[in-house]
N, CA, C and O atoms as a GROMACS GRO file, in nm:
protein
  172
    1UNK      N    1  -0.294  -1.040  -0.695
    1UNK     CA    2  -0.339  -1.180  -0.684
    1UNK      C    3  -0.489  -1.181  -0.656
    1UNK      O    4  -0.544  -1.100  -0.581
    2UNK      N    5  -0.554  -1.280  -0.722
    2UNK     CA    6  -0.757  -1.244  -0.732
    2UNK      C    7  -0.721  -1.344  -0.594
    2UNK      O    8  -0.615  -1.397  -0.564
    3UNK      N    9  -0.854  -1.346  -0.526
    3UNK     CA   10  -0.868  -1.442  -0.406
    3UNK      C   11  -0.970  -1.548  -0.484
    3UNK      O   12  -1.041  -1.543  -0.585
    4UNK      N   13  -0.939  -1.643  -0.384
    4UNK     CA   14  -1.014  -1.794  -0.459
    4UNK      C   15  -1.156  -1.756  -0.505
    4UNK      O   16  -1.194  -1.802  -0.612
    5UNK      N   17  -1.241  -1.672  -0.429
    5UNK     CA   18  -1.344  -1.642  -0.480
    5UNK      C   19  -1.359  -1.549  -0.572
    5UNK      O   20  -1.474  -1.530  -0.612
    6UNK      N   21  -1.256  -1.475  -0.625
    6UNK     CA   22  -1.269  -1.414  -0.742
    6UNK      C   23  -1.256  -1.487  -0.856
    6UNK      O   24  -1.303  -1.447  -0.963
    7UNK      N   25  -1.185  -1.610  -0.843
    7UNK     CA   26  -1.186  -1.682  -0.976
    7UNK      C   27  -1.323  -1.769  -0.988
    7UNK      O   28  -1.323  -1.814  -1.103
    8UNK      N   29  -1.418  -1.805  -0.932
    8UNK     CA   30  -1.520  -1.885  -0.945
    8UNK      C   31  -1.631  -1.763  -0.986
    8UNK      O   32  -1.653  -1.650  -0.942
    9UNK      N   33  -1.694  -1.850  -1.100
    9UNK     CA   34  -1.832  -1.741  -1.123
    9UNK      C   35  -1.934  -1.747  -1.072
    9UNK      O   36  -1.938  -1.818  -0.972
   10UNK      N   37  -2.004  -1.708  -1.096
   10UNK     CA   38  -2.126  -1.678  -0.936
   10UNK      C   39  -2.197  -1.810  -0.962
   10UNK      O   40  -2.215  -1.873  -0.858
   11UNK      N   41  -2.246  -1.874  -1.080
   11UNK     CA   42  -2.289  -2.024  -1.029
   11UNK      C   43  -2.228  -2.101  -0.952
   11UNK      O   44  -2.283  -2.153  -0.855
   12UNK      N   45  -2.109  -2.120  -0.984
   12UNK     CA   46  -1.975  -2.217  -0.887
   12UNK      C   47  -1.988  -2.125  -0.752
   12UNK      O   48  -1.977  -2.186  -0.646
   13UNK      N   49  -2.005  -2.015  -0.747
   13UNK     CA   50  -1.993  -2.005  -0.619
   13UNK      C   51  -2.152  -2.007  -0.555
   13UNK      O   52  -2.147  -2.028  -0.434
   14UNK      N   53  -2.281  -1.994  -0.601
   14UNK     CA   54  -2.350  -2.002  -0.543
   14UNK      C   55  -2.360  -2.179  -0.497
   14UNK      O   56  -2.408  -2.226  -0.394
   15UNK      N   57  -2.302  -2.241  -0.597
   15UNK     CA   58  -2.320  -2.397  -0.589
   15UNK      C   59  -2.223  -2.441  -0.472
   15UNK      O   60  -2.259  -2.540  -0.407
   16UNK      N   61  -2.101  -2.378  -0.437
   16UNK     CA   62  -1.977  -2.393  -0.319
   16UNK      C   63  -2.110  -2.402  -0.187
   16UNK      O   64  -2.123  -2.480  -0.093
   17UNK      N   65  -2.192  -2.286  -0.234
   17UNK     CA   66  -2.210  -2.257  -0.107
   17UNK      C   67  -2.314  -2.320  -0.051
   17UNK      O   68  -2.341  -2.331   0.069
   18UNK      N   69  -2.363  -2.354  -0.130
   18UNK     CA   70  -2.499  -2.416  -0.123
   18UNK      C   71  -2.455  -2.598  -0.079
   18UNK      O   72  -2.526  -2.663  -0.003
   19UNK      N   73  -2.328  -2.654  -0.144
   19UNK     CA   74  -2.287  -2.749  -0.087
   19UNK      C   75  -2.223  -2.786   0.085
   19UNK      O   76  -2.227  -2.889   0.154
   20UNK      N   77  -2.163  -2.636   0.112
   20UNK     CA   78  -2.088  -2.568   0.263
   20UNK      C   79  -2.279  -2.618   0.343
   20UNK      O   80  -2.297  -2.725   0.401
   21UNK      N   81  -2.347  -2.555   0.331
   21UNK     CA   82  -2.456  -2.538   0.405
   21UNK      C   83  -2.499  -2.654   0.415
   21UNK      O   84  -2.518  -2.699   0.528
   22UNK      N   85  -2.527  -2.730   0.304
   22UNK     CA   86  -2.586  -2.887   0.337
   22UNK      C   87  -2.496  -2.964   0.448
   22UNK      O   88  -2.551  -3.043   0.526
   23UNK      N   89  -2.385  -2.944   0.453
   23UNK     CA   90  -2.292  -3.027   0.552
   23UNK      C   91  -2.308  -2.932   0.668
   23UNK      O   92  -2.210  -2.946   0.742
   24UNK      N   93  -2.395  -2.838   0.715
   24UNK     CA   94  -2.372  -2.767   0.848
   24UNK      C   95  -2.506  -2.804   0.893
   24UNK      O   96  -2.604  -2.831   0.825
   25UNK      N   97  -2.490  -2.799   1.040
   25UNK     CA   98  -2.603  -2.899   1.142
   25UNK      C   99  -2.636  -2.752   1.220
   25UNK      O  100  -2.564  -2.689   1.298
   26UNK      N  101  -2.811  -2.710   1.156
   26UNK     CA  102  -2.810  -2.574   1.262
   26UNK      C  103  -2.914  -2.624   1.353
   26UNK      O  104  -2.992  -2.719   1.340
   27UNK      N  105  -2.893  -2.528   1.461
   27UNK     CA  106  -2.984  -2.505   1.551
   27UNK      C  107  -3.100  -2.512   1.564
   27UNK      O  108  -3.156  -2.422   1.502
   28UNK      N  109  -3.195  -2.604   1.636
   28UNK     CA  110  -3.330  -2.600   1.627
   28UNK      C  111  -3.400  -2.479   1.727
   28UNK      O  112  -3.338  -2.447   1.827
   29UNK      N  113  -3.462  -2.447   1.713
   29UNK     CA  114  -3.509  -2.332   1.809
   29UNK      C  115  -3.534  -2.345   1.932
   29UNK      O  116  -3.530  -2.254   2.014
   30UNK      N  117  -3.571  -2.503   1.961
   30UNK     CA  118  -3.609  -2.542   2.069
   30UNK      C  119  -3.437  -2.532   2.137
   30UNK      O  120  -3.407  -2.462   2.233
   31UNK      N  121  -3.322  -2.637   2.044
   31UNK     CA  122  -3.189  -2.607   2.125
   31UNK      C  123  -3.199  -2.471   2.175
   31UNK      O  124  -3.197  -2.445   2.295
   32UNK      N  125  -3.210  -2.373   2.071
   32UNK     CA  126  -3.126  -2.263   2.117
   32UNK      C  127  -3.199  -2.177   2.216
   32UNK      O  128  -3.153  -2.072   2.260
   33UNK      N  129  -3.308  -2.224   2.244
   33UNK     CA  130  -3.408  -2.177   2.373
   33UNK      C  131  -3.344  -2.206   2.482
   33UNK      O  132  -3.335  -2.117   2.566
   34UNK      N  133  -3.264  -2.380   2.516
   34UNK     CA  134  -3.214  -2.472   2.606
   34UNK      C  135  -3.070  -2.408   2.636
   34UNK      O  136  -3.007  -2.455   2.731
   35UNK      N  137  -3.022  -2.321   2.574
   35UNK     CA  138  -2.896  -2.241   2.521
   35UNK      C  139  -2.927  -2.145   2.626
   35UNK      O  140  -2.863  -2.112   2.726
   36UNK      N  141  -3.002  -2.119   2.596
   36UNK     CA  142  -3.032  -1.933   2.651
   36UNK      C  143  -3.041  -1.941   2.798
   36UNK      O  144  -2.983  -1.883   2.889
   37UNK      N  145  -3.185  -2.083   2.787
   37UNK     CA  146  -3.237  -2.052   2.999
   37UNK      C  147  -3.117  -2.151   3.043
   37UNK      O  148  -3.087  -2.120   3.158
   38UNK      N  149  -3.041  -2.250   3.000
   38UNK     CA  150  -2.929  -2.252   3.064
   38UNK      C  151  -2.821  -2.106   3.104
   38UNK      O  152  -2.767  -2.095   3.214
   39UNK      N  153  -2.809  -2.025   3.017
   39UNK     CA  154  -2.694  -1.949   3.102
   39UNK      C  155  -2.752  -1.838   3.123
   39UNK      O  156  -2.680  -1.741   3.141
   40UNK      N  157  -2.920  -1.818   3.128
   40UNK     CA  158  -2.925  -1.702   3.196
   40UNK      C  159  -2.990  -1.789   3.369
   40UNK      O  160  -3.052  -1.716   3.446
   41UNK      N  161  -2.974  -1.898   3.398
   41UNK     CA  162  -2.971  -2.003   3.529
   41UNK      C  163  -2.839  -1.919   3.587
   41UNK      O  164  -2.827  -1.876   3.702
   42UNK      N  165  -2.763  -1.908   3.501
   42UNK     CA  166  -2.619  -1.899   3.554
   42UNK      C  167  -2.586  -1.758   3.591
   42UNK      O  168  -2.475  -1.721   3.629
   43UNK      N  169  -2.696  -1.678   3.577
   43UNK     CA  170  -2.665  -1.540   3.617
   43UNK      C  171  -2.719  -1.525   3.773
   43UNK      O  172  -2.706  -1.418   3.833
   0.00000   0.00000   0.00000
């Protein structure tokens, strides 16, 4: 049995992925600074 990504060709899948990423909310650097000295507070 191929897995779902074996049946898509690499445009469809570069295009999957490229659609996955537009809907994901990353991290600004500044958050992930606010991330860090919060739990190293906690040490």
């Amino acid at each position: 049995m191929r897995s779902a990504i074996g049946m898509l060709d690499r445009k469809s899948y570069d295009e999957a992925v490229n659609e996955l990423l537009d809907q994901v909310e990353f991290a600004t650097a500044e958050e992930l600074n606010e991330v860090q000295a919060s739990r190293e507070e906690r040490i």
